[in-house]
C-alpha positions as CSV (number, residue, x, y, z in Angstrom):
1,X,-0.9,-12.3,-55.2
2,X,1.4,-13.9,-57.2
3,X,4.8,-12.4,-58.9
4,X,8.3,-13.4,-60.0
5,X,9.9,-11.1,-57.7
6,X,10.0,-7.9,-56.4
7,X,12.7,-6.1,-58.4
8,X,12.1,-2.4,-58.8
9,X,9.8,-1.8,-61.6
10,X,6.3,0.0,-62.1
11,X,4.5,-3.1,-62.2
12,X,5.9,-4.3,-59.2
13,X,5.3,-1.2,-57.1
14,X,1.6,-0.8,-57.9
15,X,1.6,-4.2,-56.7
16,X,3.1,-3.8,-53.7
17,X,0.8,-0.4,-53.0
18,X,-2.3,-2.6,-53.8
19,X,-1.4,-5.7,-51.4
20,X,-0.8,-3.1,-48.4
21,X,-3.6,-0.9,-48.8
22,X,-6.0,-4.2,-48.7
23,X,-4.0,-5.4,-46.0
24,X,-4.4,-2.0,-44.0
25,X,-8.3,-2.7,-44.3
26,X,-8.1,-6.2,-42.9
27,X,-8.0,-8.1,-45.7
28,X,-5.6,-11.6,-45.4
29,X,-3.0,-10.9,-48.3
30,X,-0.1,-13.2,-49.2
31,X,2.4,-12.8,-51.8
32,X,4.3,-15.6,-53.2
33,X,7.2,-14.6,-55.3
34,X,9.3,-17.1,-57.1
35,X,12.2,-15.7,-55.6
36,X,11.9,-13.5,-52.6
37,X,14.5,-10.7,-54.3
38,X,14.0,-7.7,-55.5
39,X,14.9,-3.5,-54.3
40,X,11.1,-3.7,-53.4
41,X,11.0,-6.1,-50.8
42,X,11.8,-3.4,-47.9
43,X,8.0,-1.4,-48.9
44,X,5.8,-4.5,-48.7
45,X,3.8,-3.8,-45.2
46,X,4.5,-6.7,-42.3
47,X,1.2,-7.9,-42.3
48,X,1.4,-9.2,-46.0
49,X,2.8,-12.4,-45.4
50,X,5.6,-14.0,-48.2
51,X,6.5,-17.0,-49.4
52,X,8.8,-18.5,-51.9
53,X,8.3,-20.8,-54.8
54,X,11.6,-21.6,-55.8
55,X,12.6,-21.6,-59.1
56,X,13.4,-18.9,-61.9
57,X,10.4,-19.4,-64.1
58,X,6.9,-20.2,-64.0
59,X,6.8,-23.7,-64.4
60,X,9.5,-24.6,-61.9
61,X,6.8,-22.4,-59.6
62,X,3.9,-24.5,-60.4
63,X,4.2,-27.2,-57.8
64,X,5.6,-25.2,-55.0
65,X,2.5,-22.8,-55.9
66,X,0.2,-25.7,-56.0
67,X,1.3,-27.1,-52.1
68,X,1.3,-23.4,-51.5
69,X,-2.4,-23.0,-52.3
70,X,-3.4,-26.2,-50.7
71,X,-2.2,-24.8,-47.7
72,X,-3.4,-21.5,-47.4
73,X,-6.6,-22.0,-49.0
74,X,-6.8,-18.3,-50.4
75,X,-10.3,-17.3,-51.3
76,X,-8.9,-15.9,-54.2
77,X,-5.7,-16.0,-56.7
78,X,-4.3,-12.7,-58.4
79,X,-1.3,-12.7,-60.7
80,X,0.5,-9.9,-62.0
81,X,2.3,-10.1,-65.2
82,X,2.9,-12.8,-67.8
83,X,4.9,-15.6,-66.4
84,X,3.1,-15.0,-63.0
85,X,0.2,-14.9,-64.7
86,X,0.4,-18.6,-66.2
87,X,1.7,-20.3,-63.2
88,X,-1.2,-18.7,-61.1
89,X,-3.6,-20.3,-63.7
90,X,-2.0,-23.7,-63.9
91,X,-1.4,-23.8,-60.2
92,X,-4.8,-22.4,-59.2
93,X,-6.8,-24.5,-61.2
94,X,-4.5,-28.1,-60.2
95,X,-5.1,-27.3,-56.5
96,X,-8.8,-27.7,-57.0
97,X,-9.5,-25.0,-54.0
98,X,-12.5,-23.0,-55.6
99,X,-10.0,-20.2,-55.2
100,X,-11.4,-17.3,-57.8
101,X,-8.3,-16.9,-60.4
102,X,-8.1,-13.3,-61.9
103,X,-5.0,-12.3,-63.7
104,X,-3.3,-8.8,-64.3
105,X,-1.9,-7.2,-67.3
106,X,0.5,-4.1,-66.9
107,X,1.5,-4.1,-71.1
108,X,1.5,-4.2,-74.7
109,X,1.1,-8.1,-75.0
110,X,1.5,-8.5,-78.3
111,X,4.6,-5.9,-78.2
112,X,6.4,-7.8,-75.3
113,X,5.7,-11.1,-77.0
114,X,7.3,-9.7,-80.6
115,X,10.1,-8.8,-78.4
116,X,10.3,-11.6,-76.3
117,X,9.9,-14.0,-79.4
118,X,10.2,-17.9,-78.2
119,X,8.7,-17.0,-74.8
120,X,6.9,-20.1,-73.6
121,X,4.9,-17.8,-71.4
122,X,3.8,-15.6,-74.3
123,X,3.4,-18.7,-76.5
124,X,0.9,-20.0,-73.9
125,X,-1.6,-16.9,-73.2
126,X,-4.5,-17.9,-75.8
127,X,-4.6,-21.5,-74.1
128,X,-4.0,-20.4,-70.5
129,X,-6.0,-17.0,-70.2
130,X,-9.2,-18.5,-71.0
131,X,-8.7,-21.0,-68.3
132,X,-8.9,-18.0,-65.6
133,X,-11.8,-15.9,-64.3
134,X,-11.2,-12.6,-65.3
135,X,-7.8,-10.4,-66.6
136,X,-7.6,-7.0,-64.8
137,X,-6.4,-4.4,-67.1
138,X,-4.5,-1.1,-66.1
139,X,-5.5,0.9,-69.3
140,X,-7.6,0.7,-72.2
141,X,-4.9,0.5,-74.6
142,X,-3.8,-2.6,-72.9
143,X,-7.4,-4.2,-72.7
144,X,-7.3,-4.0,-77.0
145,X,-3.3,-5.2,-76.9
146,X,-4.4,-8.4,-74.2
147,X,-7.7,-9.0,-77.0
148,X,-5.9,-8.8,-80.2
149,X,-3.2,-11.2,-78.8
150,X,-5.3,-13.9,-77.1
151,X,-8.6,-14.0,-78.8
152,X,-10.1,-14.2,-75.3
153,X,-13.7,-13.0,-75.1
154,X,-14.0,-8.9,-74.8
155,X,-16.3,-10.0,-71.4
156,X,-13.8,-11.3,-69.7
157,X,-10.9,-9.0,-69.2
158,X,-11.7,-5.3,-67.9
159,X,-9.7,-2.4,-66.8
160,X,-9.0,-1.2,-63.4
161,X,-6.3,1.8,-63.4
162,X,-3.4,1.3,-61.1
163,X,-3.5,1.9,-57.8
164,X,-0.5,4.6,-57.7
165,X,-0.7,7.6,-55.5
166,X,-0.5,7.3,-51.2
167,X,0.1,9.3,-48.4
168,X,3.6,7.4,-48.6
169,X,4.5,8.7,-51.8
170,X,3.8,12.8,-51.0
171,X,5.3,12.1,-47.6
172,X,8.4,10.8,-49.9
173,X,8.3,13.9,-52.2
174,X,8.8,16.6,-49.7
175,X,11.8,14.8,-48.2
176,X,15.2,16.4,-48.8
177,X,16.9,15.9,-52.5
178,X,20.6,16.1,-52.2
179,X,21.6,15.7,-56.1
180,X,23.9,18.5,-56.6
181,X,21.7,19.9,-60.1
182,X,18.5,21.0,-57.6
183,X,19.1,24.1,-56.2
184,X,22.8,25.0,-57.9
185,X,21.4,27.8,-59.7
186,X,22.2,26.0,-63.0
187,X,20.1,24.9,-66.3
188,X,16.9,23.5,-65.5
189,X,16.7,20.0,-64.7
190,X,14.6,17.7,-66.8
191,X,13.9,14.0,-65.2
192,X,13.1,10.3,-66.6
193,X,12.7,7.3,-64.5
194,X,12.4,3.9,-65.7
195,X,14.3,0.9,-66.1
196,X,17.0,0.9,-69.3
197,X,15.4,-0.7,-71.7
198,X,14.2,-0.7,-75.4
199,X,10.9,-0.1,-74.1
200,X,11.4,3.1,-72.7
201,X,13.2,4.3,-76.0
202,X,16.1,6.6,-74.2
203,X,17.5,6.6,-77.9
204,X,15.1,9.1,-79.1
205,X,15.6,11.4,-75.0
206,X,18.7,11.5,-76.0
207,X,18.2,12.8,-79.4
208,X,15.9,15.1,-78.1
209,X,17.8,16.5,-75.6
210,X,20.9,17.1,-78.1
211,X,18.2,19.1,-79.9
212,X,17.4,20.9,-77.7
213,X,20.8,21.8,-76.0
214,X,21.1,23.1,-79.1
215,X,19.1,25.9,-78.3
216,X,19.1,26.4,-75.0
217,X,21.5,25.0,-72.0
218,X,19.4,22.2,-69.5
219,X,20.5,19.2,-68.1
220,X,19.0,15.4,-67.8
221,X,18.9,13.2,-65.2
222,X,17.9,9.2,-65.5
223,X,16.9,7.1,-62.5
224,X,17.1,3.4,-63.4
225,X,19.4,0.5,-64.3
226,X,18.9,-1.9,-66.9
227,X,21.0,-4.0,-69.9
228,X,20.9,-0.8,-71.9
229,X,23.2,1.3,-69.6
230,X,26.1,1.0,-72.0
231,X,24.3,1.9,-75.4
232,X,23.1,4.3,-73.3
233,X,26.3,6.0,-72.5
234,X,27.8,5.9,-75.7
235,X,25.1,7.9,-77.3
236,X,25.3,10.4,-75.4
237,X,29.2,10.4,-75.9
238,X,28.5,10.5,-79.4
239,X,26.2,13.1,-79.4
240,X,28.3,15.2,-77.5
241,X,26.1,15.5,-74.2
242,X,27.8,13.3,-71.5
243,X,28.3,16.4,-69.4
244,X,24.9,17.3,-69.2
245,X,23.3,14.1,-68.2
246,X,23.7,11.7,-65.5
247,X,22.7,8.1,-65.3
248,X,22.1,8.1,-61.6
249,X,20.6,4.6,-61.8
250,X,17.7,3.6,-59.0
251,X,16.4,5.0,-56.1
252,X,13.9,4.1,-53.8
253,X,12.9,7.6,-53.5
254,X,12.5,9.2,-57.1
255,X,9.6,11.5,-56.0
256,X,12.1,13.9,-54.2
257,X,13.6,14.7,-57.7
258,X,10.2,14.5,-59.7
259,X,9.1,17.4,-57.3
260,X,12.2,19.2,-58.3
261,X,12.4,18.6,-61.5
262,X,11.8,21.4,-64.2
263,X,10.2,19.0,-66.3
264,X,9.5,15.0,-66.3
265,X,9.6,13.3,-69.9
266,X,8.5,9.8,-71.2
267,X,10.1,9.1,-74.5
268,X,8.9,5.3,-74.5
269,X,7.9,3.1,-77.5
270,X,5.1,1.3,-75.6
271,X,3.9,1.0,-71.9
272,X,1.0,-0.5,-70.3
273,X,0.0,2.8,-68.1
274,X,3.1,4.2,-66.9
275,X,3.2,5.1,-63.6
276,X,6.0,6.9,-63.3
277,X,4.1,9.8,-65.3
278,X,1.0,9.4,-63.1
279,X,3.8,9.8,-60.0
280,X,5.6,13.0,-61.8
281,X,2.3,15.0,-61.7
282,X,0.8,14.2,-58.6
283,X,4.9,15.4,-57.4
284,X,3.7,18.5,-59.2
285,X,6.1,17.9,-62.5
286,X,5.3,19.3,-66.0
287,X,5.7,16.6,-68.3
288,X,5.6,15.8,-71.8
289,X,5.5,11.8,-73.2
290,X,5.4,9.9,-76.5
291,X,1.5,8.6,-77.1
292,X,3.1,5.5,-76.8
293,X,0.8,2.3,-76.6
294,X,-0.7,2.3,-74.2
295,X,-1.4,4.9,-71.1
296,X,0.0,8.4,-71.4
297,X,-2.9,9.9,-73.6
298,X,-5.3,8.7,-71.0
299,X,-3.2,10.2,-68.2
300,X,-2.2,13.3,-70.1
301,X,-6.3,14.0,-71.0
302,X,-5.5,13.4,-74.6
303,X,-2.7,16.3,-74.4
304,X,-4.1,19.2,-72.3
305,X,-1.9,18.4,-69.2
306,X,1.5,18.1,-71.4
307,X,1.9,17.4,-74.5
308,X,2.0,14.1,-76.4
309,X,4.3,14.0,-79.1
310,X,4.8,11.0,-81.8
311,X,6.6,7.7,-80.8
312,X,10.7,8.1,-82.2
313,X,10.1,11.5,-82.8
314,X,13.0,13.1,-81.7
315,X,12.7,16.8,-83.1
316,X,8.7,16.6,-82.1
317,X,9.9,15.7,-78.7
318,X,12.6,18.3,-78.4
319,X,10.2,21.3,-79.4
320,X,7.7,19.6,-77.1
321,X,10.6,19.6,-74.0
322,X,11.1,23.9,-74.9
323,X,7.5,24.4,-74.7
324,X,6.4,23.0,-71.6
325,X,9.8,24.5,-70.0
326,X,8.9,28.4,-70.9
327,X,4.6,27.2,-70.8
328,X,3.5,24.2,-68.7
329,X,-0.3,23.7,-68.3
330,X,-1.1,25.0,-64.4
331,X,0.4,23.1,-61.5
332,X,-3.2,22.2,-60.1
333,X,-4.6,20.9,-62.5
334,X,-1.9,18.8,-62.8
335,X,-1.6,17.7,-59.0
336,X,-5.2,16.7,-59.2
337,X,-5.0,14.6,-62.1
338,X,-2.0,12.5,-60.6
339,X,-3.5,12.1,-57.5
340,X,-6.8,10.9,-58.8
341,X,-5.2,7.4,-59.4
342,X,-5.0,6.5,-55.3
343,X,-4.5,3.0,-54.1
344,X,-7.9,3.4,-52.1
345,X,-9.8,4.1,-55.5
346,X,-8.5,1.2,-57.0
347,X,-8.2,-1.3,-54.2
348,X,-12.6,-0.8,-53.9
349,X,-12.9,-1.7,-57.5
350,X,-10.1,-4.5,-56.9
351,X,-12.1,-6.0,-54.2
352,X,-15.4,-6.2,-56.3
353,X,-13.3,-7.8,-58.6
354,X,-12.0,-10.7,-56.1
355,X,-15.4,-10.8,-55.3
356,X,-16.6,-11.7,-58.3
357,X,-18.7,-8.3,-58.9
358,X,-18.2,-5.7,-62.1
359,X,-14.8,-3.3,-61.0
């Protein structure tokens, strides 16, 4: 498997689950990384065996990745994510191995390439994709995102959901949570995790929350760092809230707070298939998310395991948040649905995949 790094991230977890659950079955799995970095690199199993490329993008990886190949003679190549993607393609297909090439897609490509404008990466997906054997999906939404974009052929790219859910995970949850909010007694605790970016839209939480605080009393914590931390702050300044949320920024363990939390929410613009949601309810969260592009109506059976509300809809958002605090849908229904989505589920179709057979 090939990746930029292993920074914390959803993409970059499911990763991480996927290459040690094939490893625990006996499978030889490498990663190479352009730069071995990343909060992540502690959780990747020892028998998964990392290399470097060198470099910060994905052409300075392409000759390191070539030799790399040539060495290793991997029966077959997956990338994970756009500039991983295009070096794994290049690389794969300049080694002249017969390695099988097969590419993932965790987003909203033609999203992250209006935001990412000028992106060589981006810029080169209709030329490069084509060139690979397959593109693995993790939702629907991003299947018709990845089509629209590249004008590759519907056959070739599928969808496998993300591998999400282990025994590691619930083992995680059930561990002790010493943030002071759980347990004080206080306001219920509502909980988003993600990195602090537009994607994730924490504009329009933060709206939502001041509408609803102005209603009720409750209190929001965000795990995750990102460039947006600052904005961040001074929104909730401005909206008069700073004492009632906390940017507690990341954690390698946010399922202890998701099975405390009174309520999970997703406000984002777009995702690919966000697992942080898919983590909240198998932690036995409520939640309630944005039908954002791509991955919480799918997740959330079109709405009857928490509500979906309309992207940037603050006030929508807010009376969704008092709903699902005094009326969430039942807790095992929930539980189930979150941990349908286990690594072992999607490693089988995975390995069909790297086969060459239909996921």
């Amino acid at each position: 498997m090939v990746l930029q790094d292993l920074r914390a991230g959803g993409a970059e977890r499911v990763s991480i689950l996927l290459v040690n659950e094939l490893a625990a079955r006996g499978v030889v799995v490498g990663l190479a990384l352009f730069r071995r970095k990343g909060e992540f690199l502690g959780l990747v199993d020892p028998r998964v065996r990392i290399a470097e490329m060198g470099g910060r993008g994905w052409s300075a990886a392409i000759l390191p990745l070539i030799r790399h190949i040539r060495r290793t003679r991997p029966s077959a190549i997956l990338g994970a994510m756009v500039s991983a993607n295009t070096a794994s393609v290049v690389a794969g297909r300049l080694a002249r191995t017969g390695a099988r090439i097969l590419l993932t897609e965790h987003n909203q490509v033609d999203k992250n390439a209006a935001q990412f404008r000028g992106s060589r990466s981006y810029r080169a997906i209709p030329w490069i994709y084509p060139l690979a054997d397959g593109v693995i999906c993790v939702s629907e939404g991003v299947r018709e995102s990845l089509l629209r974009y590249s004008g590759l052929a519907p056959d070739r790219a599928v969808v496998i959901h993300n591998p999400i859910v282990s025994a590691d995970i619930l083992d995680k949850a059930a561990q002790p949570c010493m943030h002071r909010w759980f347990g004080d007694g206080g306001p219920p605790v509502l909980l988003a995790v993600g990195r602090l970016t537009p994607a994730k839209d924490y504009p329009t939480l933060l709206r939502a929350f001041a509408a609803l605080r102005r209603t009720r009393s409750a209190r929001l914590l965000i795990l995750g760092e990102g460039a947006e931390r600052a904005g961040i702050e001074a929104l909730a300044a401005s909206l008069g809230i700073s004492d009632d949320i906390e940017l507690a920024g990341f954690t390698d363990n946010p399922y202890a707070y998701m099975a405390r939390a009174d309520l999970f929410v997703l406000a984002s613009a777009w995702e690919g298939f966000p697992t942080v949601l898919v983590e909240a309810l198998a932690c036995g969260a409520p939640a309630v998310a944005t039908d954002c592009p791509s991955g919480p109506h799918e997740i959330l059976c079109g709405g009857d395991l928490g509500a979906l509300v309309p992207v940037g809809d603050h006030l929508a958002l807010a009376a969704a948040m008092a709903n699902a605090l005094d009326t969430a849908p039942p807790r095992a229904a929930r539980v189930e649905r979150g941990r349908s989505f286990t690594a072992g589920k999607a490693a089988d179709a995975y390995m069909r995949a790297l086969a060459g057979a239909a996921p």
